[in-house]
KERO-85351 format. One line per 8 residues: number of its first residue (from 1); their letters; for each residue x, y, z of C-alpha. Coordinates in nm, 2 decimals, m for minus. Layout:
% residues N
NUM	a	X,Y,Z  ...
END
This chain:
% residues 643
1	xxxxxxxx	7.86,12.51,21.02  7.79,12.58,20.63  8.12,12.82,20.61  8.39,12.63,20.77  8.30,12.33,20.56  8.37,12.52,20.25  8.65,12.63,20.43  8.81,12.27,20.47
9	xxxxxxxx	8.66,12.16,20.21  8.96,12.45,20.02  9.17,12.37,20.22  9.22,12.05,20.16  9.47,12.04,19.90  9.68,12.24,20.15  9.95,12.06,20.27  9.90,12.10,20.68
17	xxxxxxxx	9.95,11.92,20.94  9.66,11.65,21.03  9.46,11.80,21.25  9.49,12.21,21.18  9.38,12.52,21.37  9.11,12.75,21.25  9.42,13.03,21.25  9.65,12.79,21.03
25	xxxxxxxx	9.34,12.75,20.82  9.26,13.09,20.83  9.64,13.20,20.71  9.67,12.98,20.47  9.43,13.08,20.20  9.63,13.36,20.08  9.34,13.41,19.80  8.96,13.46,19.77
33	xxxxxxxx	8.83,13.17,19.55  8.44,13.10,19.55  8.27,12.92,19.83  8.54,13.09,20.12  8.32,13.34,20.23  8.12,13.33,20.50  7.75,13.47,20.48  7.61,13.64,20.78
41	xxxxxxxx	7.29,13.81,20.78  7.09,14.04,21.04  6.78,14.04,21.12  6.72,14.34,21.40  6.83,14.65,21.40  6.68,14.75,21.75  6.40,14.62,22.01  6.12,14.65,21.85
49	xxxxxxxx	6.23,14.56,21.49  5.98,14.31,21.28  6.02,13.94,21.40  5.92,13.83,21.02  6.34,13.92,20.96  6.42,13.62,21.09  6.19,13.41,20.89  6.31,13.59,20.53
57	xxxxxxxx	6.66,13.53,20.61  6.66,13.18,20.75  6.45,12.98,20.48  6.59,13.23,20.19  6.93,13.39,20.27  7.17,13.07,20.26  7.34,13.18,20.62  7.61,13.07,20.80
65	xxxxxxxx	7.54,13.27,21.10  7.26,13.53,21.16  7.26,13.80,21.40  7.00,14.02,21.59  7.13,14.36,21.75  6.84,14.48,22.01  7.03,14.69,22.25  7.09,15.08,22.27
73	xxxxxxxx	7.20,15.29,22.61  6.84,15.36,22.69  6.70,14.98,22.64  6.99,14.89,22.88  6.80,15.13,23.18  6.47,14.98,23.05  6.59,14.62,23.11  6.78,14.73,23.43
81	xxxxxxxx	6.40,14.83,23.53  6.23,14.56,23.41  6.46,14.28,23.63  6.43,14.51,23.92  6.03,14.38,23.90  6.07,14.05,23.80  6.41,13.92,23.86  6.40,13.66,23.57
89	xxxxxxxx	6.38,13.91,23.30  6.60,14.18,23.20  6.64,14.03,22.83  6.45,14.10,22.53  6.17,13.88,22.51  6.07,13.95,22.16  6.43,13.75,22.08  6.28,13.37,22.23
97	xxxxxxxx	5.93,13.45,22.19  5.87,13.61,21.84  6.20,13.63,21.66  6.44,13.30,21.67  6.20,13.06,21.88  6.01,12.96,21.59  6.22,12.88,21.36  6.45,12.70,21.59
105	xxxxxxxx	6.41,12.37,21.43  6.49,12.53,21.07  6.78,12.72,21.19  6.96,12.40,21.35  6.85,12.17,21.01  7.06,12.42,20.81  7.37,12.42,21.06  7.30,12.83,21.09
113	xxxxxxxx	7.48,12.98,21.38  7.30,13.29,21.60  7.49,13.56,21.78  7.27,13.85,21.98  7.30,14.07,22.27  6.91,14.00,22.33  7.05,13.93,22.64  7.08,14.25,22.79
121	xxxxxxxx	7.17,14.27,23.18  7.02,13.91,23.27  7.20,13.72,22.94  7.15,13.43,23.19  6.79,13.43,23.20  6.76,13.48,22.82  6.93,13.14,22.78  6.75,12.98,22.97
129	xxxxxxxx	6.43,13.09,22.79  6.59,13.00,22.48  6.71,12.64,22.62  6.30,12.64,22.72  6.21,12.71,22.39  6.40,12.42,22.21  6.33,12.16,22.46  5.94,12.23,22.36
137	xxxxxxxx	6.05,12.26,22.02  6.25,11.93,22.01  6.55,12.07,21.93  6.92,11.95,22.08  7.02,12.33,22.06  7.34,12.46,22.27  7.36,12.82,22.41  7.70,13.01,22.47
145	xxxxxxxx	7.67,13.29,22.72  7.89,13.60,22.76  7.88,13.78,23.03  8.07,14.10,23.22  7.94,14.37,23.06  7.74,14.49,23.36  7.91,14.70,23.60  7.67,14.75,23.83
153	xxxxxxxx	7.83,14.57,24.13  8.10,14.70,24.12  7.92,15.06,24.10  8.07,15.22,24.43  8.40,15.13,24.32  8.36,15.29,24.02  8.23,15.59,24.18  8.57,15.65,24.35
161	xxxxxxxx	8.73,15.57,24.01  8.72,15.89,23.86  8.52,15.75,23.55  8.47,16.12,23.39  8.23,16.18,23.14  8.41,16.22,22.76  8.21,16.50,22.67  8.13,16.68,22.98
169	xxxxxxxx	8.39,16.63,23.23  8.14,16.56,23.49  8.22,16.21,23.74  8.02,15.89,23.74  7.66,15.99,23.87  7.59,15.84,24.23  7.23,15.78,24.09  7.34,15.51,23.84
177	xxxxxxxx	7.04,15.35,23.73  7.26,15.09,23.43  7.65,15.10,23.37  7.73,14.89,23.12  8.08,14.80,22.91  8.08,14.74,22.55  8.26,14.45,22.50  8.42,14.30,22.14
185	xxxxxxxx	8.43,13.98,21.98  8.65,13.77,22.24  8.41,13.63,22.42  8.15,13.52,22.18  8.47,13.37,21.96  8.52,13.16,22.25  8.20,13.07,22.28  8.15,12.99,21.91
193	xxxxxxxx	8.52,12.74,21.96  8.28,12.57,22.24  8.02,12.49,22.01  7.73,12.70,22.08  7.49,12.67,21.84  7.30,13.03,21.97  7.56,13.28,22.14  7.36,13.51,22.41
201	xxxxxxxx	7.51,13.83,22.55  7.49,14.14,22.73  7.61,14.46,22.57  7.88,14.45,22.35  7.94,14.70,22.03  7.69,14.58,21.74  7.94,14.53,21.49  8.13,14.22,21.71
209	xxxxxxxx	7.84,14.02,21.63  7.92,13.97,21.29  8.27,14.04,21.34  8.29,13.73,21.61  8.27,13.42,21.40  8.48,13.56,21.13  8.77,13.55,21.35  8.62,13.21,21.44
217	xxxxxxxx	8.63,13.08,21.09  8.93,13.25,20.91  9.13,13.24,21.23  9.17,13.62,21.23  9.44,13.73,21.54  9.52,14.04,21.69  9.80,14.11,21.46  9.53,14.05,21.14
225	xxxxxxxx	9.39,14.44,21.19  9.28,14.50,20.86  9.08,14.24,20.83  8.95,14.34,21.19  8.85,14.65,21.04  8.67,14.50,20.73  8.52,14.24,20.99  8.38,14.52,21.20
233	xxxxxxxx	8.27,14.71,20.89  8.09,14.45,20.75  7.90,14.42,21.11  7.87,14.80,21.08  7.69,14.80,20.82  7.43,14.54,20.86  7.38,14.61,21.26  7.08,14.81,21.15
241	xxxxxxxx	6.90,14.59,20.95  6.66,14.73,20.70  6.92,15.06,20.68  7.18,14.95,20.44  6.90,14.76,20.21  6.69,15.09,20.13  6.57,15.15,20.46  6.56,15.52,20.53
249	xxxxxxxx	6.74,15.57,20.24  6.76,15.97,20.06  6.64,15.83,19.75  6.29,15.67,19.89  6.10,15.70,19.60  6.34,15.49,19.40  6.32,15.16,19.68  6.10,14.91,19.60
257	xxxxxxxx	5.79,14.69,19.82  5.90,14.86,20.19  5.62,14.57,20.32  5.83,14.29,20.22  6.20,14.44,20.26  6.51,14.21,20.24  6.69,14.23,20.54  7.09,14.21,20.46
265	xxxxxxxx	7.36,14.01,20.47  7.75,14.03,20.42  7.92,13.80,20.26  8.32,13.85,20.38  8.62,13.63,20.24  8.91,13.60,20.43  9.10,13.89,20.31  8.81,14.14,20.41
273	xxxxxxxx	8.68,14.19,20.07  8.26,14.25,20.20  7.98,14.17,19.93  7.64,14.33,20.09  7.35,14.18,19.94  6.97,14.04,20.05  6.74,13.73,19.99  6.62,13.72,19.65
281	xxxxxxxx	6.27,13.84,19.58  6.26,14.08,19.87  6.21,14.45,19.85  6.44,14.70,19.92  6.73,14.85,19.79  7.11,14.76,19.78  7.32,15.02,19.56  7.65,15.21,19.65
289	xxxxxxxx	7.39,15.50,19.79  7.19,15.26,20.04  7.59,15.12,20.19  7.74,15.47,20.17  7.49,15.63,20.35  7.47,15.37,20.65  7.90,15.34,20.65  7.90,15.71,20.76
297	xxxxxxxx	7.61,15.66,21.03  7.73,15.76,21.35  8.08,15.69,21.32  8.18,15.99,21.46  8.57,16.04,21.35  8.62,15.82,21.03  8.98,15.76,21.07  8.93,15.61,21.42
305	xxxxxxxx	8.67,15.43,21.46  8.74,15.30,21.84  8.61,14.97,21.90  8.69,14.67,22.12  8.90,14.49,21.88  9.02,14.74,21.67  9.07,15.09,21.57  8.91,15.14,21.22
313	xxxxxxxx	8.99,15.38,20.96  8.72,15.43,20.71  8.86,15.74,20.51  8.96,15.46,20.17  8.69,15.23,20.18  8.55,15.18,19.86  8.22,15.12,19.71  8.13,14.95,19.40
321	xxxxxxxx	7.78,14.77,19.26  7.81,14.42,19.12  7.52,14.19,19.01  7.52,13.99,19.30  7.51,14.35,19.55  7.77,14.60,19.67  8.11,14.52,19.67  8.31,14.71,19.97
329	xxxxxxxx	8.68,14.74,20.07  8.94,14.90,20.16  8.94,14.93,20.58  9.21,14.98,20.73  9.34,14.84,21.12  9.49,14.98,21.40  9.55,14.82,21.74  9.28,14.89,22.03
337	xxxxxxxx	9.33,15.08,22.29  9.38,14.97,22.65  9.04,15.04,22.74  8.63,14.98,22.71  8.34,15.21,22.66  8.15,15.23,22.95  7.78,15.34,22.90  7.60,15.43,23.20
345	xxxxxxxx	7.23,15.59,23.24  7.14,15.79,23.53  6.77,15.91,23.68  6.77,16.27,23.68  6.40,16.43,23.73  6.08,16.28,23.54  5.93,16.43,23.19  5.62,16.42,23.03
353	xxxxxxxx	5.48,16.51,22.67  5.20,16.65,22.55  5.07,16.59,22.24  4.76,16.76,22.08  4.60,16.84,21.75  4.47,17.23,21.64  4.26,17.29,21.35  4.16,17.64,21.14
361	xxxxxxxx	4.37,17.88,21.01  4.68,18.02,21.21  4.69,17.69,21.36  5.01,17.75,21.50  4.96,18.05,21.63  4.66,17.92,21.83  4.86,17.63,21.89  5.19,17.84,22.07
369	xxxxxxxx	4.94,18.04,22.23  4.73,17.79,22.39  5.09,17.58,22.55  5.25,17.92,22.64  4.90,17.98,22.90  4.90,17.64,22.97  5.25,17.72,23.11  5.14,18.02,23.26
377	xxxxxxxx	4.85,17.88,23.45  5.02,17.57,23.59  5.36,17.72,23.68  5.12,17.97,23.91  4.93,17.65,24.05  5.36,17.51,24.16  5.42,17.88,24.30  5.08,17.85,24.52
385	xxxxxxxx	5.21,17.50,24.62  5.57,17.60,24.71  5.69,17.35,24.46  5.97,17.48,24.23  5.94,17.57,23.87  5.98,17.35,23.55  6.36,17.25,23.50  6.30,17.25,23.16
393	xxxxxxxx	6.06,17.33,22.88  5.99,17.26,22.50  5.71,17.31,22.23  5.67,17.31,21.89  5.43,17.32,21.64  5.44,16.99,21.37  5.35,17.09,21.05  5.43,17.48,21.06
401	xxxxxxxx	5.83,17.35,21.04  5.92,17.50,21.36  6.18,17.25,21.39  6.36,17.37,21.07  6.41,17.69,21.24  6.49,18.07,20.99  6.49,17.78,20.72  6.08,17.72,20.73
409	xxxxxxxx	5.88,17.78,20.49  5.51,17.80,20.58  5.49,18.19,20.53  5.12,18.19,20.53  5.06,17.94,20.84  4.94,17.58,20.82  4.55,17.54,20.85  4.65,17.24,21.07
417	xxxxxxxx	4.91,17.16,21.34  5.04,16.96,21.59  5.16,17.08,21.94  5.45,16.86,22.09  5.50,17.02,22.44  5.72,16.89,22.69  5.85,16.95,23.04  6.06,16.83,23.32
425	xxxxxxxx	6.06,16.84,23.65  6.24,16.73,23.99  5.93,16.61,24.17  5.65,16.37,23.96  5.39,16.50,24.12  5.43,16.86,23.92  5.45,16.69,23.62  5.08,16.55,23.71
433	xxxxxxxx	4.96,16.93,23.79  5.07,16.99,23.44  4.87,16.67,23.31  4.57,16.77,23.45  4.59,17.12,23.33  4.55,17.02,22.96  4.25,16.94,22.91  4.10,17.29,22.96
441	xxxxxxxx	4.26,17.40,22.69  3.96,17.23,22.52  3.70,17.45,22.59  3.91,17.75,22.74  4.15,17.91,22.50  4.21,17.81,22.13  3.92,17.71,21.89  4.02,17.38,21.68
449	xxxxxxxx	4.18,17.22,21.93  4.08,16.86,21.88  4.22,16.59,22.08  4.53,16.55,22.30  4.66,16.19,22.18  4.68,15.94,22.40  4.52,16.16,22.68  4.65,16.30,22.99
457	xxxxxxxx	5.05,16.26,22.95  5.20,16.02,23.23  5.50,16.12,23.40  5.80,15.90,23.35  6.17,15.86,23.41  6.41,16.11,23.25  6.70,15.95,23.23  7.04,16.09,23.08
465	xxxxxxxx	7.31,15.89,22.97  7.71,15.94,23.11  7.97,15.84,22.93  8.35,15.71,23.00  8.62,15.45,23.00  8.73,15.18,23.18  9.06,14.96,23.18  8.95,14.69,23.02
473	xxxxxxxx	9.17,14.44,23.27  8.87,14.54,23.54  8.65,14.40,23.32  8.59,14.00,23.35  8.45,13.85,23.04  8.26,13.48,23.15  8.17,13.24,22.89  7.97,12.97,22.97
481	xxxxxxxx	7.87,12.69,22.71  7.62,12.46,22.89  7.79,12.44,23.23  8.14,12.46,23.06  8.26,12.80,23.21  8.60,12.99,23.16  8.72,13.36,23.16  8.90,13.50,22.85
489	xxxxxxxx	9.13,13.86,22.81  9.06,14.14,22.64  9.13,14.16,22.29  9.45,14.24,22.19  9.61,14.26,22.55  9.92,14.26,22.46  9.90,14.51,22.19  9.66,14.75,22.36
497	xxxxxxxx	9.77,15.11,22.34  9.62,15.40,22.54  9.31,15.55,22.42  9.43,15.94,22.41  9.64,15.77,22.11  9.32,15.82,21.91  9.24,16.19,22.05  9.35,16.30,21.68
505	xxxxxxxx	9.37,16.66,21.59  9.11,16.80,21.39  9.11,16.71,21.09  9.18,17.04,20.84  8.92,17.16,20.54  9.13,17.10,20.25  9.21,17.45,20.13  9.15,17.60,19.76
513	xxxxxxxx	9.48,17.51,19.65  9.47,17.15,19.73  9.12,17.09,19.52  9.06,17.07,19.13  9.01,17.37,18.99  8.66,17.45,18.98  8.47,17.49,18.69  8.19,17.79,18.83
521	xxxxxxxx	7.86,17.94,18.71  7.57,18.07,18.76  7.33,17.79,18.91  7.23,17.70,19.24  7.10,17.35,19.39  6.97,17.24,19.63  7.21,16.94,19.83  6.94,16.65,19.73
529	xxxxxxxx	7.05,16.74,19.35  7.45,16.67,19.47  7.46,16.42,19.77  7.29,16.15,19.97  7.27,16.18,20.35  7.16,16.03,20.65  7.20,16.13,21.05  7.16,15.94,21.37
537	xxxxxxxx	7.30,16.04,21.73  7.57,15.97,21.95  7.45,16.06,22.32  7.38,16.44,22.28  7.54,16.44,21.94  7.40,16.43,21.61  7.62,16.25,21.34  7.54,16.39,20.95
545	xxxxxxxx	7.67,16.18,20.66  7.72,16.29,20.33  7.77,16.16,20.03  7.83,16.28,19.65  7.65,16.13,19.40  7.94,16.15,19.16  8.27,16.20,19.22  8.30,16.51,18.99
553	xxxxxxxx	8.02,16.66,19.27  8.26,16.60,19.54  8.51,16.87,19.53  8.17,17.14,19.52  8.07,16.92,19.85  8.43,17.00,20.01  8.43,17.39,19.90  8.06,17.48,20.00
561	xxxxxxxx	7.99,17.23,20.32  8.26,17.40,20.54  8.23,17.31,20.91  8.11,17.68,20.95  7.85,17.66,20.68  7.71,17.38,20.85  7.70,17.51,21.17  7.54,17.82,21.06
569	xxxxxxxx	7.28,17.65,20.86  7.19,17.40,21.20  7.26,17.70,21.45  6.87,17.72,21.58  6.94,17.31,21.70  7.17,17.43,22.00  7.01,17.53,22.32  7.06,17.92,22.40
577	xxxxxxxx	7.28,17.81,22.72  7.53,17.73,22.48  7.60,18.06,22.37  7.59,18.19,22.04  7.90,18.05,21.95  7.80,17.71,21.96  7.78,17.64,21.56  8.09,17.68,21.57
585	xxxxxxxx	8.27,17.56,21.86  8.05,17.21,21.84  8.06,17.13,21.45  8.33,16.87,21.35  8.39,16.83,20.97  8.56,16.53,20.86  8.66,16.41,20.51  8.57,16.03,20.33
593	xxxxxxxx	8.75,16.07,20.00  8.71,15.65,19.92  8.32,15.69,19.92  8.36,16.09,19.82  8.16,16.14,20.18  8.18,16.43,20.43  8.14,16.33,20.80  8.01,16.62,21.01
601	xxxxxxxx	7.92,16.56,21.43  7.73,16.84,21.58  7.83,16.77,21.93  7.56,16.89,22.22  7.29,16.96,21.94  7.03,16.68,22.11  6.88,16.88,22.36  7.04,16.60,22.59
609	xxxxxxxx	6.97,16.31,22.35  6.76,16.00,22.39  6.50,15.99,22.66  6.69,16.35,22.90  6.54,16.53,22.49  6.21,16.69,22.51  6.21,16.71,22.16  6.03,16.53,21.90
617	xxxxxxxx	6.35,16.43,21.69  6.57,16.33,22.00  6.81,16.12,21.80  6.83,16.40,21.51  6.71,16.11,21.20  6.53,16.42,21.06  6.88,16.61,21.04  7.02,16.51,20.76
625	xxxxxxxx	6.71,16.55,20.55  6.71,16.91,20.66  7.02,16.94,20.53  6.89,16.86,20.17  6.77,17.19,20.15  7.10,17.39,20.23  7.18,17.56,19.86  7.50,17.53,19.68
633	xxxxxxxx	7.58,17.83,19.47  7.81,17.88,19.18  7.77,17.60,18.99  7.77,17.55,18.68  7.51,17.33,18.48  7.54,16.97,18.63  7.54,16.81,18.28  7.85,16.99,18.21
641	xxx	8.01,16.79,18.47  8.19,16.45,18.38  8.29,16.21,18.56
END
């Protein structure tokens, strides 16, 4: 391994005892000097991302360790599905086939370490391809596994357990179709002290992956929780690939070759201290924008961040642009809590979309028109067959900004739109009444309509995700290195504390007395002039980051992007069942002074979230870019302003 050989190789003029520990080592270096970092790069950000990562980062990124993050609550069903059809899968395939299986030969030449929870529920099997793989390859290559994450046989247990859902209230589901633990770094640090050259596991929280062979190398404890936090920051922020290197970033125009983007990689020292850079001569973007905008992504409560190992506050970290990348610092530790995560999806009902194209003026009128007597029609044909009606309905017209609610601006109509139309329903076999009911549209009701892509919709599971958590002691983490098995604890088990210790009041809008007097006048702009931002969910809720361009912006941000503002400005998001007040019981404003950020979560605002939303922006990526357009008044002219 590239980065513990620095590592001995500094400290070697250490007087130690002959044959030290990685945590002696690890203690020792009480400063960053050159060549003690550790560079870890990642190269998927979800199933699905582009296998050619992997290639970029291996021959050009000078790794010690690469990762690959595939999983998200809904894969996990998907995977649960797939093994139920073919008992040796379960993993992702893409993992073996696509992304590290070529390249096996190159990554073992260079002494570069993988962690990844391609794995899924059958981590087993994933090895085993993996193991296949090399063996055609030539390759002596040794694969760690870590299992108990899965919690699915020990699912009626937990159904007496009282495992109540931390939004809802509501108990563990009886029609449990995945439950799932997110486990931390333990494990695959165990693994990694084994020898494994490729570390395979089921779930465990994104950021462990990177955060796993720091502790390995700089011999980080439970009592080291700042670096913890930086460790689990700097996984943060590279879990999702392409995101902290210009992907998705506010400022898209400005990011370079988006064919031939550099995938990232953090370079940590063993204080913490994170450099976030990318291969050189790839595209993309690294400035204190791009890693701004991804710390804040769905983070929920900045000064906790609960995760496995540690409890993070993010409210001081610090951003700064250096030749090399983006420096970033300043994370703070607290001790985990006693207990996991537990992620569990459930089948509730089937859904299926409808997706078709109108042309000609008033397209959308034609277009909400034409689903409203498709409705009509096939909700007489369930009433004729004594079937029940719809549980749930949505449509919207794409391109005539229905999604943006009182804030659209297409007075005169587009001459061109597209109908997203969704339903659910207890029983599949409505949802195929519905199907067939589409197509008549055609030649039947609106002129222009074009094509319904994809044709007839095909009913599919719509499955809704619960959850809770779990004492971590009735979870048993298994690591097996080539037939060496052992179980390890929990991190931190004997410095656990409960997880209501992190139940933090609400965190306060700073009033008018405790910011910088304002200079006013008389000019308005839009938020895109001021901030960055970028969204992603959490469940049902919708996480929107903020992020002044300057800091002499960033008292303007605090006085005019109130919790209530907000709320009012997203109010159409909520479903009516809600009741009107739901901008503003469900909005949550919290303050990032280190990166001058505002956090805001918009709890319930999904329509359910994931696969149980019938909309088209499900995971609400869309939300903070309609939140560019939200006006800030009273300013004066921005030149005036200095920073």
């Amino acid at each position: 391994m590239a980065g513990l050989g620095r590592l001995v190789a500094r400290v070697s003029t250490i007087k130690l005892s002959p044959t030290p520990s990685l945590v002696t080592l690890g203690r020792h270096l009480s400063q960053d000097t050159p060549g003690d970092t550790v560079r870890i790069g990642c190269a998927s950000g979800f199933w699905g991302d582009t296998p050619t990562a992997a290639s970029q980062l291996i021959h050009h990124g000078r790794l010690d360790f690469l990762m690959f993050d595939y999983l998200s609550e809904i894969t996990m069903s998907l995977l649960t599905a797939a093994r139920a059809k073919k008992p040796d899968m379960g993993y992702a395939p893409d993992f073996v086939l696509h992304a590290l299986g070529p390249h096996l030969n190159e990554m073992k030449r260079q002494g570069i370490r993988v962690l990844s929870n391609a794995g899924g529920i059958n981590p087993e099997a994933c090895a085993a391809a993996l193991r296949q793989a090399a063996k055609k390859a030539g390759v002596d290559l040794k694969v760690g596994v870590v299992a108990g994450d899965d919690l699915m046989p020990q699912k009626n247990d937990l159904l007496d357990a009282n495992l109540c859902d931390l939004t809802s209230g509501l108990p563990l589901p009886p029609s449990a179709h995945s439950i799932n633990a997110y486990l931390g770094a333990v494990g695959m640090v165990k693994a990694l002290e084994q020898g494994a050259d490729v570390v395979v596991t089921g779930r465990c929280t994104d950021s462990a992956l990177a955060l796993a062979p720091l502790m390995h190398v700089f011999g980080w404890g439970s009592s080291d929780l700042d670096q913890l936090a930086s460790g689990s920051l700097a996984g943060h922020l590279i879990e999702c690939g392409a995101q902290v290197t210009g992907g998705i970033f506010t400022d898209w125009q400005t990011v370079p070759d988006w064919h031939k983007i550099g995938f990232p990689i953090a370079e940590v020292s063993p204080s913490g201290r994170i450099l976030i850079t990318k291969p050189e001569g790839t595209g993309g973007l690294v400035s204190v924008g791009t890693v701004a905008e991804q710390l804040l992504y769905e983070i929920g409560d900045p000064r906790a961040y609960v995760l496995p190992d540690v409890v993070c506050d993010l409210t001081g970290v610090q951003v700064a642009e250096v030749e090399a990348g983006v420096e970033v610092w300043g994370a703070r530790g607290k001790p985990p809590t006693d207990f996991y995560k537990v992620s569990t999806t459930y089948l509730d009902g089937y859904k299926a979309t409808a997706v078709f194209v109108v042309g000609g003026p008033a397209s959308a009128a034609k277009g909400h028109r034409t689903v409203k007597a498709i409705l009509a029609r096939t909700r007489s044909i369930l009433k004729a067959l004594g079937m029940a009606d719809f549980s749930r309905t949505h449509f919207q017209a794409l391109g005539a900004e229905d999604t943006y609610g009182p804030h659209a601006r297409n007075d005169g109509g587009p001459r061109e739109s597209v109908m997203w139309f969704s339903v659910t329903h207890k029983d599949k076999r409505a949802l195929q009444v519905f199907a067939m009911e589409l197509a008549a549209a055609g030649t039947g009701m609106a002129p222009g309509l074009t094509a319904v892509v994809g044709g007839r919709p095909k009913p599919t599971p719509l499955l809704r995700l619960h959850s809770s958590l779990i004492p971590k002691d009735r979870c048993k983490i298994r690591v097996n290195v080539e037939g060496e098995e052992c179980e390890v604890a929990a991190a931190g088990s004997s410095t656990t504390v409960p997880a209501s210790t992190y139940n933090l009041p609400h965190q306060p809008a700073s009033s008018p007395s405790d910011l910088p007097q304002l200079e006013t006048g008389p000019h308005s702009y839009r938020l895109e002039e001021l901030a960055f931002t970028r969204s992603g969910d959490k469940g049902d809720s919708c996480n929107v980051g903020v992020v002044a361009r300057s800091p002499s912006l960033y008292p303007y941000l605090l006085k005019a992007l109130s919790a209530d503002a907000v709320g009012k400005y997203f109010g159409h998001v909520w479903e009516p069942e809600l009741g009107s007040d739901a901008p503003k019981e469900f909005v949550k404003r919290y303050e990032v002074p280190g990166i001058n950020g505002l956090n805001f979560v918009l709890e319930r605002s999904l329509g359910g979230g994931g696969v149980a939303s019938l909309r088209s922006d499900p995971q609400g990526k869309a939300y903070g870019q309609m939140l560019l357009d939200f006006e800030v008044t009273g300013m004066p002219d921005l030149a005036s302003l200095k920073d």
